[in-house]
N, C-alpha and C positions, 0 to 999 in steps of 0.2 A: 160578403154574402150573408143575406138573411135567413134564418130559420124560426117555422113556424114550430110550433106541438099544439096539435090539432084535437079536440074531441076530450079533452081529459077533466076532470074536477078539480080546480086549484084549491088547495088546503094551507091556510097560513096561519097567523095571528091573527088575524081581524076576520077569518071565518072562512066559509066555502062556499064557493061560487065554481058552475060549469063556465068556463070561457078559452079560449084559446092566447096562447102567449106568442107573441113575435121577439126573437130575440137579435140583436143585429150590433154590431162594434164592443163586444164585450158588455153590453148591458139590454136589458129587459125595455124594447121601444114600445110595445101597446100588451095590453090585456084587455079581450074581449071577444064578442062572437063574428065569427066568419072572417076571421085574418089569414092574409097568405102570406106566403116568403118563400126564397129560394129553393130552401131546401123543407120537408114536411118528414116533422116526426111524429109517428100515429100515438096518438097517447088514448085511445078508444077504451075505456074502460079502467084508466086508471086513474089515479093520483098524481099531479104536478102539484110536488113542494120544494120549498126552497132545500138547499143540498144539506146533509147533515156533516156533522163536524164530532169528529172524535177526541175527546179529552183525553185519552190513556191509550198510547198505540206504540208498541216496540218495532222501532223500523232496523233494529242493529248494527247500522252504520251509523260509524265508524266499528270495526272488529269483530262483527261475528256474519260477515255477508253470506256465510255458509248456510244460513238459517234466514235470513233474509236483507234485503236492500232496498234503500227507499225507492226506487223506480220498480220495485216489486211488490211492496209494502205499496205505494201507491195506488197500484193497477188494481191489487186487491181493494184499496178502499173504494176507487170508483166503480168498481162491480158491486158494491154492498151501498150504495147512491151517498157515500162521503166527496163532498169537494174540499173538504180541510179536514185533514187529521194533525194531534201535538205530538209530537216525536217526543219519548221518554229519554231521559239523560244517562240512565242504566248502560250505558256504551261501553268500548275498549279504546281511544281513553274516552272516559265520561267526559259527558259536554259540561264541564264546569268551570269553561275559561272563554274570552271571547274568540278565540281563534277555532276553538271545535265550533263553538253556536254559526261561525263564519262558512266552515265545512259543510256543516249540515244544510245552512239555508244555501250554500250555491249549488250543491245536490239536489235539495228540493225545489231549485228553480228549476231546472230540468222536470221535473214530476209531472204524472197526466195531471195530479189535483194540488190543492194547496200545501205546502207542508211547514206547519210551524214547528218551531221546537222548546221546550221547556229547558231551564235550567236547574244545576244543580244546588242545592240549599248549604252544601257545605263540600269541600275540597276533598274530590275522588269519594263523594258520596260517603265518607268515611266517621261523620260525624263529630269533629276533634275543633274544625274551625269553619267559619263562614267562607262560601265561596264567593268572588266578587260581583256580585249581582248588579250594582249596579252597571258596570262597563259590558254586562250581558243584556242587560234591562235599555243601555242605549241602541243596542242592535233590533230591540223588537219583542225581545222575550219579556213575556208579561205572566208565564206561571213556575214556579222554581217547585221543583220536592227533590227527595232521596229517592225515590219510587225504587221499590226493592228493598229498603230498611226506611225504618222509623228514626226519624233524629231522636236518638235517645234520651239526652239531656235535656231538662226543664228551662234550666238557665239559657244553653246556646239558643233552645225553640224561643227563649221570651226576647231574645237580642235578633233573631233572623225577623219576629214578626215585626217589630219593633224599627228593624231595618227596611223589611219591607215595605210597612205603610209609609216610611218616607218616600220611597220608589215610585209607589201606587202601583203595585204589582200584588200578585196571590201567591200564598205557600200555599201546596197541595200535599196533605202527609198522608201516608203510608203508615196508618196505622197498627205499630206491633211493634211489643217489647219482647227484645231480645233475649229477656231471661228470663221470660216465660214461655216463647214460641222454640226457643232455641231444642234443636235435638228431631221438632214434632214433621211430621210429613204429611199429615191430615188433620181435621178435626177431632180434636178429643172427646172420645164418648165411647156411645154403644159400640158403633161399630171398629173404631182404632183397637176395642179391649179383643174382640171377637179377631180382628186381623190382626193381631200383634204389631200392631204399625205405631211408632211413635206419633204421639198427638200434640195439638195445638189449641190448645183453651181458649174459648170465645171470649177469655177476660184478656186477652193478650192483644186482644184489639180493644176492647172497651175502656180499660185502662189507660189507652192513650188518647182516641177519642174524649174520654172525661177530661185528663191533662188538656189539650188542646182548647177542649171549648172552656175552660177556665182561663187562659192564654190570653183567648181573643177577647173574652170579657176585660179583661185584664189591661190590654195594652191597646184593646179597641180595635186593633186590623185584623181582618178578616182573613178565614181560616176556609180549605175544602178538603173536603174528607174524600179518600180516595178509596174504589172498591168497596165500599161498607157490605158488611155480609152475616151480621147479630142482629138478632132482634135488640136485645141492650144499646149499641153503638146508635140504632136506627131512633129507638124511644127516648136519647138522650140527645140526638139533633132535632129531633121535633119540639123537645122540649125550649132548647135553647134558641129556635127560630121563634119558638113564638114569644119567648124572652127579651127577644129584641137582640141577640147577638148574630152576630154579621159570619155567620155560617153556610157551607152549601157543602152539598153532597151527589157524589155519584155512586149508579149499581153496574157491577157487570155485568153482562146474560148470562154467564155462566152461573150467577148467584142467586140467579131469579129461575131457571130452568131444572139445576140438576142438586142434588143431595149427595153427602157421603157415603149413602151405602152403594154408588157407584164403583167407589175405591174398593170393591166387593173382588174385582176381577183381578186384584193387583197391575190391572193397566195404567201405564204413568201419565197416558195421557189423560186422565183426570186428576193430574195430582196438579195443582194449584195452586199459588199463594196470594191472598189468602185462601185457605180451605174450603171445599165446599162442605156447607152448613149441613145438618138434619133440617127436616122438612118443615118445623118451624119458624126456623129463621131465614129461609128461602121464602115463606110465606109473608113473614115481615117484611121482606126486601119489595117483594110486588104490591104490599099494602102503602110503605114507604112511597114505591112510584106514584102507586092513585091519589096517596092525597097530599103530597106536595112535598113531603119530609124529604124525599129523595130528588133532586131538581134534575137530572139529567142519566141517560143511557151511554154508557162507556163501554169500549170493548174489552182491553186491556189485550189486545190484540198481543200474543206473546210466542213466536216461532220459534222453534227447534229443531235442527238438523235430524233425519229420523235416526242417527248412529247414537243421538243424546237422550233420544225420549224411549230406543229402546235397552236402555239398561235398566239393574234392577229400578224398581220402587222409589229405593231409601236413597239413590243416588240420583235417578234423573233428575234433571231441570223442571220446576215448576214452570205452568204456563199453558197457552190454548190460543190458537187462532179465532179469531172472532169478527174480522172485519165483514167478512160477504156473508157473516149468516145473521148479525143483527137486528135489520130489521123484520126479518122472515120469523126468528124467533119470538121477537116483542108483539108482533102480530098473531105469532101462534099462543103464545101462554099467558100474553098479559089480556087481562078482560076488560081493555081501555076502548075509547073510540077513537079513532085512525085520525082523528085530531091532536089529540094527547099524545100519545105515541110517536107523532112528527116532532111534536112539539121539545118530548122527551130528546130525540134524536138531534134536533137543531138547532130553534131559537135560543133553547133555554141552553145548551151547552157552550154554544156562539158567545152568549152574555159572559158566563163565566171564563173563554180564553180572551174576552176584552175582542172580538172580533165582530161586534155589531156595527152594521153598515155594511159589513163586507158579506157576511155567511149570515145564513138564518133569518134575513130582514124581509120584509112584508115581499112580496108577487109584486109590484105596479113598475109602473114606466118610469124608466129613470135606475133603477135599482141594479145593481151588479145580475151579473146573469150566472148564479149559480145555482142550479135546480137538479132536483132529482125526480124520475117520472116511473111509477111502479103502481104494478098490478095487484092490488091487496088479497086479489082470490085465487093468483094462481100457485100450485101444488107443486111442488119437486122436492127432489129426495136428495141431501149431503154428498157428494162425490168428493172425497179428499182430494183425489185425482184432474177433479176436473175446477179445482182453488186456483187461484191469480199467483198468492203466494207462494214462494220457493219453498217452504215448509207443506207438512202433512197433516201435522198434531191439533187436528182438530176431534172434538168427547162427540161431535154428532153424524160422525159416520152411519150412513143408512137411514138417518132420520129424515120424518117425510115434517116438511115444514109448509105454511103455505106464506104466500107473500114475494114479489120478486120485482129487482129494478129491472127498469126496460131501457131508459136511457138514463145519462147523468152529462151533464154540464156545467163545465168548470171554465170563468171567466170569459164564459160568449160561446165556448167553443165545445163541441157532443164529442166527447171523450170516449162515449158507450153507450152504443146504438143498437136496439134490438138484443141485448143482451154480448154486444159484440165490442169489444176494444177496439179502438180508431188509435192509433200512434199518431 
């Protein structure tokens, strides 16, 4: 059965044009005016763009399904107009062998959207030895980090990078040194001295950051920074892209939207890692997106049972849901044009998980049919309640955002119609 989406402005790489899409056998058969098909989805006012793809998304299967699971994790991302989100390897056990990577992807075959998965840089995330990447890298996995620590060591970072460019795969680090973040629960500054809240120094990422892109200088393979959220971290990847080192970077919304005097209310769910910044280095992270230093918008999509998020402060879990408010966000605070913004969302993040051809690639016939179709002016307000995902701990409760998917289709098939989930 064919499906049109009728009326809407197609937004890609190669530009915007008003046309209509027919999509029919899992791929995109015509784009152009006054097409029909069996079934018509009204896209009157909106944006058809190719689906976005989430670089940093915590699905918690394997071990913490209490919090969430990838057929939950999923459903959220296709309500936030993801057809591919990367599974973090932060798991219970971490995916740092081929038999979890095996687990995950037969789970995420099942999934309304795509779901790939990362692997781990080193055995149980623990920093001590390499994990086998390559017999993880034969199954598909094409990005590895710690995500949740920093490979602390200089030496094992210069042998995993070293190992990787033989793969032809990416490390993604999780930038933070251990003994200087260690202890902090926010951002170090004005406001941690005013709340008595142990803090996190913005050199605790930048310091690894500098490490890092010395690395790739160094051993030549390419390096992605994960969450960046310093103005410093952010001025020293602009610097080295235009150095010619083979760098890329991602921002969370949460790094581009809120500040630490959030952490005002001692509510945990704004406790983060990383930190959220002062309002200058939130301001760098948005200036990052506009002019290139930052290549792609990440969720860092991270759920918590609410018996976890609501203990003290100094104990909860870091972390924030972020799959169904990103693009709504990036619309509302980034001062971009809804070209960029996609752009942020898709092609450019699709590049970095090695997923071109499949996610992110140009609107025309012939092309996988993974798209997302949203209304860039309509208004609605955060209902934690009314989330995809099994979790709650989302920081934008009440917030009136504007921008909203209307459908999303994944692999031919409308997943989320009208705002409405299709199983």
């Amino acid at each position: 059965m064919s499906t049109v989406i009728k009326g809407g402005t197609v937004v890609d790489q190669t530009g915007e044009r008003t046309a209509d899409v027919v999509v029919d056998d899992g791929r995109i058969a015509a784009v152009g005016p006054d097409l029909t098909g069996d079934e018509v989805l009204d896209a009157s006012g909106c944006v058809v763009a190719p689906g976005f793809v989430d670089l940093h998304a915590h699905l918690r299967q394997p071990g913490a399904e209490e919090a969430e699971t990838i057929e939950t994790g999923s459903w959220a991302a296709v309500r936030g107009g993801f057809s591919a989100v990367v599974a973090m390897p932060n798991t219970n056990p971490p995916i740092d062998c081929a038999a979890v990577v095996q687990e995950v992807l037969a789970l995420g075959a099942k999934a309304p959207c795509d779901v790939y998965t990362s692997g781990a840089i080193t055995v149980g995330r623990k920093g001590d030895q390499l994990a086998p990447m390559a017999e993880m890298a034969a199954l598909g996995v094409r990005l590895f980090t710690d995500d949740g620590n920093g490979v602390q060591e200089a030496g094992l970072m210069r042998r995993a990078m070293e190992y990787a460019a033989g793969l032809g795969v990416i490390l993604a680090q999780h930038c933070e040194v251990d003994s200087l973040a260690a202890g902090g629960h926010m951002h170090e500054g004005e406001w941690s001295s005013r709340l008595g809240i142990p803090g996190v120094p913005a050199e605790a990422e930048e310091l690894m950051v500098m490490r890092d892109i010395a690395l790739s200088r160094f051993t030549g393979a390419p390096v992605h920074f994960q969450h960046l959220s310093t103005r410093g971290s952010i001025a020293m990847v602009r610097a080295a892209r235009q150095a010619g080192v083979e760098v890329t970077a991602e921002a969370a919304t949460h790094h581009f939207t809120l500040t630490d005097d959030a952490c005002a209310s001692y509510d945990p769910v704004f406790k983060v890692n990383p930190p959220l910044r002062p309002a200058d280095d939130r301001d760098a992270v948005r200036e990052g997106l506009a002019d290139g230093a930052v290549d792609a918008i990440a969720t860092d999509h991270a759920p918590h049972s609410p018996d976890a998020k609501e203990m003290p402060f100094d104990q909860a879990p870091p972390g924030m849901l972020g799959l169904e408010t990103a693009l709504a966000l990036a619309l509302t605070e980034l001062d971009l044009p809804i070209a960029e913004v996609v752009g942020l969302l898709s092609w450019r993040p699709a590049a970095i998980a090695g997923l071109k051809g499949i996610h992110g690639g140009p609107i025309e016939s012939g092309a996988p049919a993974n798209l997302c179709v949203f209304d860039p002016q309509e208004t609605w307000t955060v209902d934690p309640y009314d989330l995809a995902s099994r979790s709650r701990n989302t920081p934008y409760a009440g917030r009136q955002v504007r921008g909203r998917v209307r459908h999303t289709i994944v692999g031919g098939q409308a997943v989320l119609v009208d705002q409405e989930m299709r199983p």
